[in-house]
N, C-alpha and C positions, 0 to 999 in steps of 0.2 A: 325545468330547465333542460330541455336538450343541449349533447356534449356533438361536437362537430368532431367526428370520428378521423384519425389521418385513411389516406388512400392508400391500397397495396404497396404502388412503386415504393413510397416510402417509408416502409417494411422490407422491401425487399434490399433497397439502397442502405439500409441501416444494417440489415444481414450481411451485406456483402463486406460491408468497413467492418464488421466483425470479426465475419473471415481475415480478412487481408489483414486485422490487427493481429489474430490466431498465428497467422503464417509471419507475421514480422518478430513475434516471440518467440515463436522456434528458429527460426534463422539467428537471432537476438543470440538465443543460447545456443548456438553455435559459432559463434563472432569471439567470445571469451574475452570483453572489452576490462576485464580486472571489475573493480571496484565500481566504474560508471554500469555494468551489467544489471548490478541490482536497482538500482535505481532508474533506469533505463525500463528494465520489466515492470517495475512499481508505475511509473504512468503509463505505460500501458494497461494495465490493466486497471487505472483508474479510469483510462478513457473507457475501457471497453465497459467497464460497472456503471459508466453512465450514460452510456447508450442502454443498455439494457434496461435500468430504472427508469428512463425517460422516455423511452419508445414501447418497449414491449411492457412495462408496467404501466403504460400511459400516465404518466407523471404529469406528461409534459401538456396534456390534454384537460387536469384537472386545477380547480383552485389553487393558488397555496396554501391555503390551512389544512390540503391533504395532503399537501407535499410537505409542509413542516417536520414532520416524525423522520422524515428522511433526512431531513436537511441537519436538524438536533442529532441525529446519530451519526453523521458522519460528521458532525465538529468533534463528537466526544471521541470516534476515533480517531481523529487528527490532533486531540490533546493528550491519547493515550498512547500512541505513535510518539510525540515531540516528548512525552516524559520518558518513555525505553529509550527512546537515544541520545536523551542527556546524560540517562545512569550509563548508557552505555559507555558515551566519549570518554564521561568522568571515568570509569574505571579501567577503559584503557590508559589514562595517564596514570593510573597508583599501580597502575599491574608494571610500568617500563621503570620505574624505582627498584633499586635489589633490596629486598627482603631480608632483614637482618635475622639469621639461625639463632637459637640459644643455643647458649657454651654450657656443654656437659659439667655437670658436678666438677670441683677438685681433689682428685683423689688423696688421702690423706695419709702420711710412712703410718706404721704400726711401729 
């Protein structure tokens, strides 16, 4: 079975959105948009991991049962992702609770 290989241009047209994804993350972190920053970085650089996978590791040119290995590991990071940021939320609401101190001994008259 011959694989129908992509053409240059679109190698080249996939480097360039790479770039220009490069340069909208440093500008990104330079913007200091609070809290939407990280999240903002996180798909970016989801897009740019799958251009990479799918272009330059020619994913995107083979069956899917060669692409499944990829596919199964980025679920399991997306389920390992969604578990840290439940412990996370969760323990931001038990950390805004105050903390009750123990009370030193009571000292006793002689």
């Amino acid at each position: 079975m011959t694989v129908k290989h992509l053409s240059s241009r679109t190698y080249v047209i996939v480097w360039l959105l790479l770039m220009g994804l490069t340069l909208a993350s440093y500008l990104l972190s330079l913007a200091h948009l609070g809290e939407a920053d990280v999240v903002a970085a996180l798909l970016i650089a989801t897009v740019k991991t799958l251009l990479v996978l799918l272009f330059f590791m020619h994913l995107i040119e083979q069956r899917f049962t060669n692409a499944l290995p990829m596919i199964v590991a980025a679920l399991l990071v997306g389920l390992m992702l969604t578990m840290m940021l439940s412990d996370v939320t969760s323990r931001q609401a038990i950390l805004q609770r105050p903390i009750p101190l123990p009370r030193p001994p009571a000292a006793t008259p002689r």
